[in-house]
N, CA, C and O atoms as a GROMACS GRO file, in nm:
protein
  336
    1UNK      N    1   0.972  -0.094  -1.883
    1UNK     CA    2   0.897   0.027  -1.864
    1UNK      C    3   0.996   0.141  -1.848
    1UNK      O    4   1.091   0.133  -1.769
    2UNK      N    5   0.973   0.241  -1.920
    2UNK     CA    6   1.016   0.355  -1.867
    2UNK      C    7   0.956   0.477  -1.861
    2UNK      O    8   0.850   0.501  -1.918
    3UNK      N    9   1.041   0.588  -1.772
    3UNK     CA   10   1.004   0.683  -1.697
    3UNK      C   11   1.012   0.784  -1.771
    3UNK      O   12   1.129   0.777  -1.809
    4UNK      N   13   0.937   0.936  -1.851
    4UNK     CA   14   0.899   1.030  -1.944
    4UNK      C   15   1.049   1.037  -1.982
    4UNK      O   16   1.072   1.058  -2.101
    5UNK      N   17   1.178   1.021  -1.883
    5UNK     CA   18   1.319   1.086  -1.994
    5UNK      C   19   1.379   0.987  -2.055
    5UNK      O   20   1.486   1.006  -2.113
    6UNK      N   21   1.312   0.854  -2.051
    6UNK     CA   22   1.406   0.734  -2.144
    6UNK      C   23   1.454   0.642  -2.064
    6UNK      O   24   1.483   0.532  -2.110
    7UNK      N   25   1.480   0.686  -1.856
    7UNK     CA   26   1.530   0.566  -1.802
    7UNK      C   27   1.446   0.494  -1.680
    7UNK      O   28   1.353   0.558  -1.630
    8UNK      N   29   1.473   0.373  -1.634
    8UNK     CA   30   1.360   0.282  -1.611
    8UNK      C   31   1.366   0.344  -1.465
    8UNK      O   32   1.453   0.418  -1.418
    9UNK      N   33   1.236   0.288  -1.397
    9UNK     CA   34   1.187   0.350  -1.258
    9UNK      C   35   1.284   0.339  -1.148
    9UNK      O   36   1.299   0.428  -1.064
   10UNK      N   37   1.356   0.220  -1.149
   10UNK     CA   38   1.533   0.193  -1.090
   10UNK      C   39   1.589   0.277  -1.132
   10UNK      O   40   1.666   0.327  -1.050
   11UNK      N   41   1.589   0.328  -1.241
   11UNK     CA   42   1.730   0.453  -1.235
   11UNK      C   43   1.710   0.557  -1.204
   11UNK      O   44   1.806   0.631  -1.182
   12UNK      N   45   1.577   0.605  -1.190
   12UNK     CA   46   1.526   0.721  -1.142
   12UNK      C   47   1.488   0.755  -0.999
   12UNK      O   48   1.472   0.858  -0.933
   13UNK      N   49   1.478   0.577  -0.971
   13UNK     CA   50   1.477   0.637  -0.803
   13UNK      C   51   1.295   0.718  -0.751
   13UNK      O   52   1.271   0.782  -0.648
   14UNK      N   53   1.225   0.692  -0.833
   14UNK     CA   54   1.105   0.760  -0.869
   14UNK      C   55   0.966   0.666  -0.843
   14UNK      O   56   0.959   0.545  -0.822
   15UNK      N   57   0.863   0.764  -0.853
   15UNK     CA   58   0.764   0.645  -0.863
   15UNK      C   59   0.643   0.691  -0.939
   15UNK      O   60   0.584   0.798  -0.929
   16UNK      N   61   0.611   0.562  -1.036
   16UNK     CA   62   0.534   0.592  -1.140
   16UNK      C   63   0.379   0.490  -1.148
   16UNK      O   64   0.363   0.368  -1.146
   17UNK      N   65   0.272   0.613  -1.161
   17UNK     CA   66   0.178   0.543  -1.148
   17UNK      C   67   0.129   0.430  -1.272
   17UNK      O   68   0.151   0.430  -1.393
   18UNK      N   69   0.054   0.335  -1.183
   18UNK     CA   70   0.033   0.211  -1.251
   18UNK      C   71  -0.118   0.233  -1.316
   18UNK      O   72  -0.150   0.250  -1.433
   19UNK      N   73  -0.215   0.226  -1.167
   19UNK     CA   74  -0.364   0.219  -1.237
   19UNK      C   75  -0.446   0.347  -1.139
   19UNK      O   76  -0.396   0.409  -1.045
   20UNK      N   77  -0.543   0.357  -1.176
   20UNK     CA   78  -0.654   0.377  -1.092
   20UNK      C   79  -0.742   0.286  -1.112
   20UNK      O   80  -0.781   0.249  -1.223
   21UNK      N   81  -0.798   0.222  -0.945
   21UNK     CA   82  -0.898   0.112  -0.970
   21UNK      C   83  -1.017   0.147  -0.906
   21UNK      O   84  -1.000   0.185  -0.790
   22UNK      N   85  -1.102   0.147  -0.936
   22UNK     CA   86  -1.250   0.220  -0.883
   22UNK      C   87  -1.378   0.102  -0.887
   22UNK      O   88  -1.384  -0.001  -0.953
   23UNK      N   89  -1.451   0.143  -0.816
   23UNK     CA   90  -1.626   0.082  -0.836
   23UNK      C   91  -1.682   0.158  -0.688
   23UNK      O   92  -1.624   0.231  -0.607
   24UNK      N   93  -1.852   0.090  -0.694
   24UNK     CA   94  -1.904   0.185  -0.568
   24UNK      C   95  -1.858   0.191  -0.465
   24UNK      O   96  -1.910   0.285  -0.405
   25UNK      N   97  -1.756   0.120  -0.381
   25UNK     CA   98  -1.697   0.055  -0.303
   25UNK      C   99  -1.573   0.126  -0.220
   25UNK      O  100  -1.564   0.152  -0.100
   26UNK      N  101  -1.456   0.153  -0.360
   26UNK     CA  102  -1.351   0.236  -0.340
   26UNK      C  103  -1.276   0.249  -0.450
   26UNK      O  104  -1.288   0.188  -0.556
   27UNK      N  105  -1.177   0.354  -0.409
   27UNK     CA  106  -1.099   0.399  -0.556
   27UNK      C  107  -1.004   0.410  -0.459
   27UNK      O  108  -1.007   0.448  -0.341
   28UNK      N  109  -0.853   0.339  -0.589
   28UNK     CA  110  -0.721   0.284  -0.524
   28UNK      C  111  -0.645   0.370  -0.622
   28UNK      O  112  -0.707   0.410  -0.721
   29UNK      N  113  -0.506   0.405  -0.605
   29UNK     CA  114  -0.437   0.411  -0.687
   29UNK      C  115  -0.318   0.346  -0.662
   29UNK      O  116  -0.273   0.352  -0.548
   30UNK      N  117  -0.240   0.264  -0.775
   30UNK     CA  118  -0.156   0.200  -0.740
   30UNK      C  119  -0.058   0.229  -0.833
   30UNK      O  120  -0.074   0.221  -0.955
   31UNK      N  121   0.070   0.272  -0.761
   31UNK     CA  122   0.250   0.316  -0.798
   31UNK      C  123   0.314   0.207  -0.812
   31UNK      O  124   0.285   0.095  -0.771
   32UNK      N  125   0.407   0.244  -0.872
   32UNK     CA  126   0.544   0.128  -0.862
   32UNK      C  127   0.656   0.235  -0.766
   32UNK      O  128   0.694   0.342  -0.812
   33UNK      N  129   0.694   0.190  -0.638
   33UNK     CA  130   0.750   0.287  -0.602
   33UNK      C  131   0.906   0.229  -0.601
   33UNK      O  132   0.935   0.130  -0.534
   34UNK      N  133   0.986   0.291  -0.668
   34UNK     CA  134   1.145   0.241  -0.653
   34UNK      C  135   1.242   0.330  -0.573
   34UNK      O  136   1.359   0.340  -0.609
   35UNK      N  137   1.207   0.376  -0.495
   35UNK     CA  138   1.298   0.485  -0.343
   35UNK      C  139   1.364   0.388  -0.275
   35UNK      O  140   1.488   0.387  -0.281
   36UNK      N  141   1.307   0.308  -0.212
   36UNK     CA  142   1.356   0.233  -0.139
   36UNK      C  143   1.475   0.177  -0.167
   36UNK      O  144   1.575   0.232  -0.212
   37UNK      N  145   1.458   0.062  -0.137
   37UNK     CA  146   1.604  -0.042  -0.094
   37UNK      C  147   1.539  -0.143  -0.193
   37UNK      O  148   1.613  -0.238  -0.221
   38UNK      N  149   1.409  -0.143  -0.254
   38UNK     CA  150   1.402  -0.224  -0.355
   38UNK      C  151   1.248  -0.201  -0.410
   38UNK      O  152   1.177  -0.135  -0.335
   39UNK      N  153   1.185  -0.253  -0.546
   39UNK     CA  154   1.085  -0.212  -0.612
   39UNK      C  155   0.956  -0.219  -0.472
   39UNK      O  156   0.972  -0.281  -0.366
   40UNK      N  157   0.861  -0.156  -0.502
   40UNK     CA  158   0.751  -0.174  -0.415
   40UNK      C  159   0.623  -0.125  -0.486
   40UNK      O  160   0.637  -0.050  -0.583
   41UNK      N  161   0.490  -0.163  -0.444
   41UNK     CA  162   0.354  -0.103  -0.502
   41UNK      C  163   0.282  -0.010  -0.351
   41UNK      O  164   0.273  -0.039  -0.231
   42UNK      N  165   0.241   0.108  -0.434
   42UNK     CA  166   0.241   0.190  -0.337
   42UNK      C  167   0.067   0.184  -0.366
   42UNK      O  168   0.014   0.215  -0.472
   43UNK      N  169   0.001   0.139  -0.250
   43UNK     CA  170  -0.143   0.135  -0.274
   43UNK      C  171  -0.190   0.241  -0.199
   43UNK      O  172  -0.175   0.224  -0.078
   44UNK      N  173  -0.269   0.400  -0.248
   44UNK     CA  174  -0.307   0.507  -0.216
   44UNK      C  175  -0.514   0.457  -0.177
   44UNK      O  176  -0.586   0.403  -0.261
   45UNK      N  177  -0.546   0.484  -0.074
   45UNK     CA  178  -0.709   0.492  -0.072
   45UNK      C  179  -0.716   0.666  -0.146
   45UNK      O  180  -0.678   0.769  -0.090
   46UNK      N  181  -0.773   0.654  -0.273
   46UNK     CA  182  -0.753   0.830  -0.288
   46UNK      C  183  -0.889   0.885  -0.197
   46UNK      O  184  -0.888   1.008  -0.200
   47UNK      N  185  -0.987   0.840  -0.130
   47UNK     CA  186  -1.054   0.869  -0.077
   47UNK      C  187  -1.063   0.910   0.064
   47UNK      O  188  -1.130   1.009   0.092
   48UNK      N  189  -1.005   0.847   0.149
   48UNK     CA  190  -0.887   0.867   0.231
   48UNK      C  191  -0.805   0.919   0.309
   48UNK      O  192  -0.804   0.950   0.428
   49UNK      N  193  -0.712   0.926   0.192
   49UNK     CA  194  -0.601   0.973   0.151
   49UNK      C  195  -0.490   0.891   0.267
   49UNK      O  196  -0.393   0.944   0.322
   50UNK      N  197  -0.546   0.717   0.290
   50UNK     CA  198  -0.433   0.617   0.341
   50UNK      C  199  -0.359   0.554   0.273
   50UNK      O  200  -0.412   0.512   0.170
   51UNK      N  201  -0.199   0.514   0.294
   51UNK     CA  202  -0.181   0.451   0.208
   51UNK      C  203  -0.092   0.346   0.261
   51UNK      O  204  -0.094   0.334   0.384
   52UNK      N  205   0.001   0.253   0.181
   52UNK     CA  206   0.030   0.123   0.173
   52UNK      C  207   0.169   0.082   0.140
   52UNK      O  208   0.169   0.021   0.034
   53UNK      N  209   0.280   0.093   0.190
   53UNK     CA  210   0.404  -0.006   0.055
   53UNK      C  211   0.346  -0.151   0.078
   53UNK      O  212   0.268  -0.182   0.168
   54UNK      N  213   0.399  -0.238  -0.022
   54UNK     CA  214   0.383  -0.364  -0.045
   54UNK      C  215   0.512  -0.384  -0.129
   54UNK      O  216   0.553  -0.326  -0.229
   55UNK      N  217   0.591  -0.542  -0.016
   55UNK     CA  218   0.710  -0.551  -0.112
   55UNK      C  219   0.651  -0.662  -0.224
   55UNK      O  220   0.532  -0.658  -0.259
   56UNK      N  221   0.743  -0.760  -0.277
   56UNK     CA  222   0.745  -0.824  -0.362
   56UNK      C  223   0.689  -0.962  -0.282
   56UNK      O  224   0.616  -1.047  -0.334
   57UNK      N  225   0.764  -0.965  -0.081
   57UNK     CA  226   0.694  -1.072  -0.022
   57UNK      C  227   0.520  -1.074   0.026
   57UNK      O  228   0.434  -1.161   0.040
   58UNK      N  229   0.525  -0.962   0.037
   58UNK     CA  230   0.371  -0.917   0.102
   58UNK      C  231   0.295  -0.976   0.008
   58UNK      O  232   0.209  -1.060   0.033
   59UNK      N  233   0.333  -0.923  -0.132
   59UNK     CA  234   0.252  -0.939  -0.262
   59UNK      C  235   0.217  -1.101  -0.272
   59UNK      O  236   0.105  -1.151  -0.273
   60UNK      N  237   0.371  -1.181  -0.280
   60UNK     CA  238   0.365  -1.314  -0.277
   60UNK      C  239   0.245  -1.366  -0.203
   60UNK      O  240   0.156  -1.440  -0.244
   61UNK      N  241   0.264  -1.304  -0.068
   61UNK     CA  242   0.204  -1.381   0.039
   61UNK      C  243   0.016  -1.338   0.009
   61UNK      O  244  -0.059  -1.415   0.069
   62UNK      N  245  -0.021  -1.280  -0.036
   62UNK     CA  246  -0.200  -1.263  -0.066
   62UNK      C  247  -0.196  -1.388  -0.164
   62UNK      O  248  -0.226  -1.488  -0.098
   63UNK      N  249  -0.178  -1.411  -0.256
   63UNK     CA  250  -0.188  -1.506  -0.305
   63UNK      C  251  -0.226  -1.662  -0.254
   63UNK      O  252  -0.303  -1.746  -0.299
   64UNK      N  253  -0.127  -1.661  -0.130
   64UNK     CA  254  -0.125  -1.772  -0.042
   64UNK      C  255  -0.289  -1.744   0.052
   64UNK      O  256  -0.320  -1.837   0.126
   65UNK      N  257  -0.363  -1.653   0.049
   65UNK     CA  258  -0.438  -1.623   0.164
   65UNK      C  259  -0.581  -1.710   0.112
   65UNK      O  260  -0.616  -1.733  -0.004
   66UNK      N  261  -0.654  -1.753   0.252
   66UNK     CA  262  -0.770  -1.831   0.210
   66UNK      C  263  -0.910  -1.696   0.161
   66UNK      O  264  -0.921  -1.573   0.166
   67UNK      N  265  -0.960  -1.768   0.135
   67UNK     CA  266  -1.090  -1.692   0.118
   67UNK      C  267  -1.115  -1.635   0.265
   67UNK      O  268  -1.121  -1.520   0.308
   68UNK      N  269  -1.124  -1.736   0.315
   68UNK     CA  270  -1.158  -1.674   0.504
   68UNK      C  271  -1.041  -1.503   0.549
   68UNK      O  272  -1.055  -1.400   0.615
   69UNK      N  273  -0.950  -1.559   0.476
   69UNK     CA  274  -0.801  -1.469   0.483
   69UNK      C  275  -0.879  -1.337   0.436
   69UNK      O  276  -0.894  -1.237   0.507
   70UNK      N  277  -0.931  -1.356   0.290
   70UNK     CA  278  -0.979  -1.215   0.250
   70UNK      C  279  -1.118  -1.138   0.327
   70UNK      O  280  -1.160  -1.023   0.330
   71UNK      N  281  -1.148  -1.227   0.368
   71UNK     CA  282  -1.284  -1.208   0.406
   71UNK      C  283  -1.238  -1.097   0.506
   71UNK      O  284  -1.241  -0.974   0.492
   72UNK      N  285  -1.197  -1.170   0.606
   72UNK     CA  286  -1.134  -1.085   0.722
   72UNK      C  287  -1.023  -0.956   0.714
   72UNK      O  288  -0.968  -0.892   0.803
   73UNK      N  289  -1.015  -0.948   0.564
   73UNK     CA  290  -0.902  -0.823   0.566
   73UNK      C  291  -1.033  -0.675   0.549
   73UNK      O  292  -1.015  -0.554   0.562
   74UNK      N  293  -1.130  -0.738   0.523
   74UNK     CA  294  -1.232  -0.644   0.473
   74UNK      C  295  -1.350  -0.571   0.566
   74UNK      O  296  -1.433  -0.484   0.542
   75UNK      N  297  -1.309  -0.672   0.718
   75UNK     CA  298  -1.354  -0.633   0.867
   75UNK      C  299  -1.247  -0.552   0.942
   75UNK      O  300  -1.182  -0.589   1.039
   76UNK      N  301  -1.240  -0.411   0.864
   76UNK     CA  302  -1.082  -0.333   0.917
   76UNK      C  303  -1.151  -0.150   0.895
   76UNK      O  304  -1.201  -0.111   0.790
   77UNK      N  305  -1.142  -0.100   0.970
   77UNK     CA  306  -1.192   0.064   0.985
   77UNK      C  307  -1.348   0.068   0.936
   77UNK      O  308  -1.439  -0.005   0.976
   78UNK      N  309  -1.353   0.122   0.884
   78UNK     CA  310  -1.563   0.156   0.890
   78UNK      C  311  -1.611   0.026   0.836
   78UNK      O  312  -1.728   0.033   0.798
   79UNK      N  313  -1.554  -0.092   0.820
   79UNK     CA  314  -1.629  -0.192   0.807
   79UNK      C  315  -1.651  -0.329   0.912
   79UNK      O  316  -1.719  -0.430   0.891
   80UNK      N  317  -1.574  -0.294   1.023
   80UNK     CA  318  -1.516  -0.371   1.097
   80UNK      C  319  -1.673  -0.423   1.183
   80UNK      O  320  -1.756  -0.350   1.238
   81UNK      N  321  -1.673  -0.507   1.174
   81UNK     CA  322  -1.826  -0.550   1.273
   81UNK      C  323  -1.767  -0.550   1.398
   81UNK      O  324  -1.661  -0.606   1.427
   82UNK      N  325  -1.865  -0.463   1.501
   82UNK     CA  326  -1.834  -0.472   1.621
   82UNK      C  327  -1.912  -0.559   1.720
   82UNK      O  328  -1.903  -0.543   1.842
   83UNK      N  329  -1.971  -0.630   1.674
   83UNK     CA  330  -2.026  -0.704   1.700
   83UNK      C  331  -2.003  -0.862   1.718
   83UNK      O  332  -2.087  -0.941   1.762
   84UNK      N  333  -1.849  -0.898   1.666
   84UNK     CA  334  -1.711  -0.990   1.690
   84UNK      C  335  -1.652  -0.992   1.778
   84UNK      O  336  -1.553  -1.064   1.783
   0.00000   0.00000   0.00000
């Protein structure tokens, strides 16, 4: 991949957007952010306006998560049952 002058998001030190992901629910936008000390995905709520780094382990590690895992990431700010 590269960045509008010809060099890749590592050499620029920059960060370049990936997607916008939407439905009734929420709209995300997700970067590749390369500032750091190494690549990262920068997940924006554009609604919001919270946002996220995620390294390469974080990323790994959802993968590993149970269904129960996701379930519970989704009981967090205006959805959180208080009733737990």
């Amino acid at each position: 991949m590269t960045v509008g002058d010809g060099t890749s998001p590592e050499q620029a030190g920059t960060r370049v957007e990936l997607a916008t992901l939407m439905n009734e629910f929420a709209s995300v936008r997700i970067t590749l952010d390369t500032a750091g000390h190494g690549p990262r995905l920068l997940v924006e709520d554009t609604e919001a306006g919270t946002e996220i780094l995620l390294s390469p382990i974080e990323l790994a590690s959802l993968t590993l998560a149970s269904a129960d895992d996701r379930l519970n990431w989704l009981r967090v700010g205006q959805y959180r049952d208080e009733r737990t």
